[in-house]
N, C-alpha and C positions, 0 to 999 in steps of 0.2 A: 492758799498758796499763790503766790507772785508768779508771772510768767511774763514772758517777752511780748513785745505789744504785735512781733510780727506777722504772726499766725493772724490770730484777729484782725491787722488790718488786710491781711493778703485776702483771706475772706470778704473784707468789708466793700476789699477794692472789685475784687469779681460782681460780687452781688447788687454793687450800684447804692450801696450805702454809704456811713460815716460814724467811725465810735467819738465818742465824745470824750475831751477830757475834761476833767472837774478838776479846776485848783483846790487844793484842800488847806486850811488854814490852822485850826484845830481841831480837839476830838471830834467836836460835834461837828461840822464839816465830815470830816473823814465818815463819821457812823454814818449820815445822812445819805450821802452819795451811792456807798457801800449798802443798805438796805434798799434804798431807789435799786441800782441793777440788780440785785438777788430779785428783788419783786419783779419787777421789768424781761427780766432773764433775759441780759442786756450784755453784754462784754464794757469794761470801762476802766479809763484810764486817768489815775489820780493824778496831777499835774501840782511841783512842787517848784515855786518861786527861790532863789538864794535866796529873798530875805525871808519869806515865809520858814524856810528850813533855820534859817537865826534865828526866828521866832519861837520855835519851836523846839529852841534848846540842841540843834545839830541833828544833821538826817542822819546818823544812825536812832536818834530818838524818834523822829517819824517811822524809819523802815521796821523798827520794833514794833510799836505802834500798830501800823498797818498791819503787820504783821498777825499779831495778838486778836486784832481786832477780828480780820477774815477769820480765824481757828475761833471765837468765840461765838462769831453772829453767824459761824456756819455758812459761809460766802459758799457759794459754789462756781459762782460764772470767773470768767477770767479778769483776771485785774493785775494790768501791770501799774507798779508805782515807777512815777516819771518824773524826774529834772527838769524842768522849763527855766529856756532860755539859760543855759549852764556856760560858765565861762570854762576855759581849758582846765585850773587848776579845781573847780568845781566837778567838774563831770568826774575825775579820779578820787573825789570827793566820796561822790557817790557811789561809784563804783565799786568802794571799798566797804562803806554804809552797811550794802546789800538791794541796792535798787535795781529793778530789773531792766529799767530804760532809759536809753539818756538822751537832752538834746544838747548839742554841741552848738552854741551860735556864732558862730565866728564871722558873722555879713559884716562887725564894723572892721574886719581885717581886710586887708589887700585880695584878691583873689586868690594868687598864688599863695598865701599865707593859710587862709582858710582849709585849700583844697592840702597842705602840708599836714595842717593839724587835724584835719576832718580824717585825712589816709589812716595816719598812727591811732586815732580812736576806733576808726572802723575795725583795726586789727587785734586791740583789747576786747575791742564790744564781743567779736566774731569769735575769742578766744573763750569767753567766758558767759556767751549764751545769751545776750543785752541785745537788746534793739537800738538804735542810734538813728536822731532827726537830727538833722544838719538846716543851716539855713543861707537861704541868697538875696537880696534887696533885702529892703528891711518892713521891719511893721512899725507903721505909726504909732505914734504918742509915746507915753512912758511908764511902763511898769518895775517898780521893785528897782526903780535905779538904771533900768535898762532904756535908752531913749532912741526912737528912730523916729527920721522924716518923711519916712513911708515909700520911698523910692519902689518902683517896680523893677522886678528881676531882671534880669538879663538870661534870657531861656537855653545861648550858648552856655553860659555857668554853670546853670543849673545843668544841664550835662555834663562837665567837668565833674559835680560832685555826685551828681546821682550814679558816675561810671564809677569810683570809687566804692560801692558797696554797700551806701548806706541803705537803712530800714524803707525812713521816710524823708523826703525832703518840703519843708518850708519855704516857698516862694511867694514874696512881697510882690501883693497886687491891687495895693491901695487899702489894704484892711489897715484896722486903728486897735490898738490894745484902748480899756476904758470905755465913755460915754461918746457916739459920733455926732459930731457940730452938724447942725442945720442942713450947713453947706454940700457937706461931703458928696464927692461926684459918685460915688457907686464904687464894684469892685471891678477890676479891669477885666471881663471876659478874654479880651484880646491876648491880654499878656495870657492868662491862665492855660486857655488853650494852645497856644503856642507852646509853654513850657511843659504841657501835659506830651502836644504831639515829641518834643524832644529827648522823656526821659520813660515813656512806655508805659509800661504797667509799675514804675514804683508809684506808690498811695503820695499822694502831697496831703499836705498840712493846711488847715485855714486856720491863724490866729486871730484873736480879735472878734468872736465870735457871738459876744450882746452887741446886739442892735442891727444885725444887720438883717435885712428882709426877708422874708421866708422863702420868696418866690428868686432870690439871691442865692440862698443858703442850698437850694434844692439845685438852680443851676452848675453850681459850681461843684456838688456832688456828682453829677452826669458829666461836668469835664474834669475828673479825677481826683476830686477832694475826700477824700477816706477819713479823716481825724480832724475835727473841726474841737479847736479851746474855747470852754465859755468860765472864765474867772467872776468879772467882774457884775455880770446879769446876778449872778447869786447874793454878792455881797448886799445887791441893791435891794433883793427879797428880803435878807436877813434881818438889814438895818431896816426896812419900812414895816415889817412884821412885831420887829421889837419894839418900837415908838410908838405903835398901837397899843400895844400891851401896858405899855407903860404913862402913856395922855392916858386911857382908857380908867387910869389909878389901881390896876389889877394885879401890882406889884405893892400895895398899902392893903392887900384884902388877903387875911388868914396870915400865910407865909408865901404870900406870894412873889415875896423876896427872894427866895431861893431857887439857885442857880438852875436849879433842875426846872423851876417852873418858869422863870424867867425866859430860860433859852428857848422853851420849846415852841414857840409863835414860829420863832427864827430857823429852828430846826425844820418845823414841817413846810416852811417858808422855799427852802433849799431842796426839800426833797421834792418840793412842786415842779418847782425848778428844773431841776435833774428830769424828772417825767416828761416835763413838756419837751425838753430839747430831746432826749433819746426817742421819744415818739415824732419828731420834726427830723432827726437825723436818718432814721427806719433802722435802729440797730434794736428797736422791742423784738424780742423773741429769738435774737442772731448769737444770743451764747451756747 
């Protein structure tokens, strides 16, 4: 069964932890993640790209999907399925699908624009039992079509929207979506804090969440970070798991062609994956 992501993070947020969301791509993704928290007895949250959901043949086909899949694998822990980075006409999208969570990104809007269209979703969401992340500054690099220059929030905003009602809010603190250049100066403690002391006990968001340091990743759960996205860390298991498999020529031996044995390097690759970051976030044992 699908639930709101809210509960688990109001939890997550008390306890000094952070649930993890998993982009999910396809089935094998989805199973992967999905048997990682029933094992883990972990709370977790699927995290679905617009394009990933085109991919995927339209998120009513994901939200079935997920669905099917929890009643079959006998899930037990909580799993909200979540829209990342949703534009306006996406998030009703979903809404409609049967997703239990949505994020609304509206940072590349005006402020007064944002906080217009973030109000009206707050009061769908609140209507129909949905958790809603909202976003301010933006996240570096670009995923799925979505690009930002990483700007840091503005921690007055982010009170404009965190008054509004929402779940969770996303505030840009120099995190990057994808792989981080050499360069990268760090995440901005300063901002974090700052936006932490301005909107209280709501849970913030860390997006962008391969690569960045452990001793990072922990700090910023101790200034309010409760839902930290790891997309990209996985794809990079998947793909280096599969290319073993296959230099190795263990795809020319028996049937080794086949799909089922093909993926599964990739599959356990992901579910590594999922373990390490849910034990690196402390939500082992928090379903």
């Amino acid at each position: 069964m699908l639930v709101s992501a809210k509960e688990m993070l109001t939890k997550a947020k008390e306890g000094h932890y952070a649930v993890g969301q998993f982009n999910i791509n396809n089935l094998e993704w989805t199973k992967a993640v999905l048997l990682t928290a029933e094992e883990q007895k972990s709370p977790v949250i699927l995290g679905v790209s617009e394009g990933a959901g085109k991919y995927m043949c339209g998120y009513k086909t994901v939200a079935d999907m997920v669905k099917a899949m929890i009643e079959e694998l006998k899930i037990t822990v909580p799993v909200a399925l979540h829209l990342d980075h949703g534009s306006y006409e996406g998030c009703y999208k979903c809404i409609e699908a049967g997703f239990s969570s949505i994020m609304f990104d509206g940072s590349h809007y005006p402020i007064a624009e944002n906080v217009e269209k973030t109000r009206e979703l707050v009061n769908v969401c609140a209507e129909k039992g949905l958790s809603l992340e909202a976003e301010v500054g933006s996240i570096g690099g670009e995923e799925d079509g979505v690009v930002g220059m990483g700007e840091c929030a503005d921690p007055n905003e982010c009170k404009m929207i965190a008054d509004l009602g929402v779940t969770m809010l996303a505030a840009g603190i120099g995190n990057i979506h994808g792989k981080y250049p050499e360069n990268w100066p760090g995440l901005s403690f300063e901002t974090l804090a700052a936006v932490s002391e301005k909107v209280g006990n709501m849970p913030l968001v860390l997006h962008g969440g391969t690569g960045i340091p452990e001793d990072m990743i922990k700090k910023a759960i101790n200034l309010g970070v409760s839902k930290i996205n790891v997309n990209t860390e996985c794809q990079l298991s998947f793909a280096a798991a599969t290319r073993a498999y296959i230099e190795a020529g263990k795809d020319q031996q028996g049937k080794g062609f086949d799909p089922r044995k093909l993926l599964a390097p990739g599959f356990e690759a992901i579910k590594a994956t999922v373990k390490e970051k849910m034990e690196l976030f402390g939500s082992v044992g928090k379903a």
